[in-house]
C-alpha angles and dihedrals in degrees: 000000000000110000089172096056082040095053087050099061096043079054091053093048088052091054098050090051088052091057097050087046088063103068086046102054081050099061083052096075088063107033121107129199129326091011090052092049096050088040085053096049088047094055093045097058095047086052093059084048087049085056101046089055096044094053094036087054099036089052101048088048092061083042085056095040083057105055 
């Protein structure tokens, strides 16, 4: 398997989820009371899935480094 092709595209996917979460952090500058709950909640939850992407990618990159 090839932990090191497989990190990159995690990595890919991550960054992709960064640059949609852009726009959004933005609206939230101008967004007011149920609509910036439920924005908030939305971009909250993209960030977790950010995350996600970044340390499972990170993480299968230094698995293929050390094989």
């Amino acid at each position: 398997m090839d932990y090191c092709k497989w990190g990159m595209e995690y990595l890919r996917q991550a960054q992709k989820l960064k640059e949609h979460l852009k726009p959004l952090r933005r609206r939230l500058k101008n967004t007011s009371g149920e609509d910036y709950v439920l924005l908030c909640r939305r971009v909250s939850m993209l960030n977790e899935m950010y995350l996600e992407l970044w340390r499972t990618g990170r993480d299968l990159l230094e698995r293929g480094d050390g094989e």
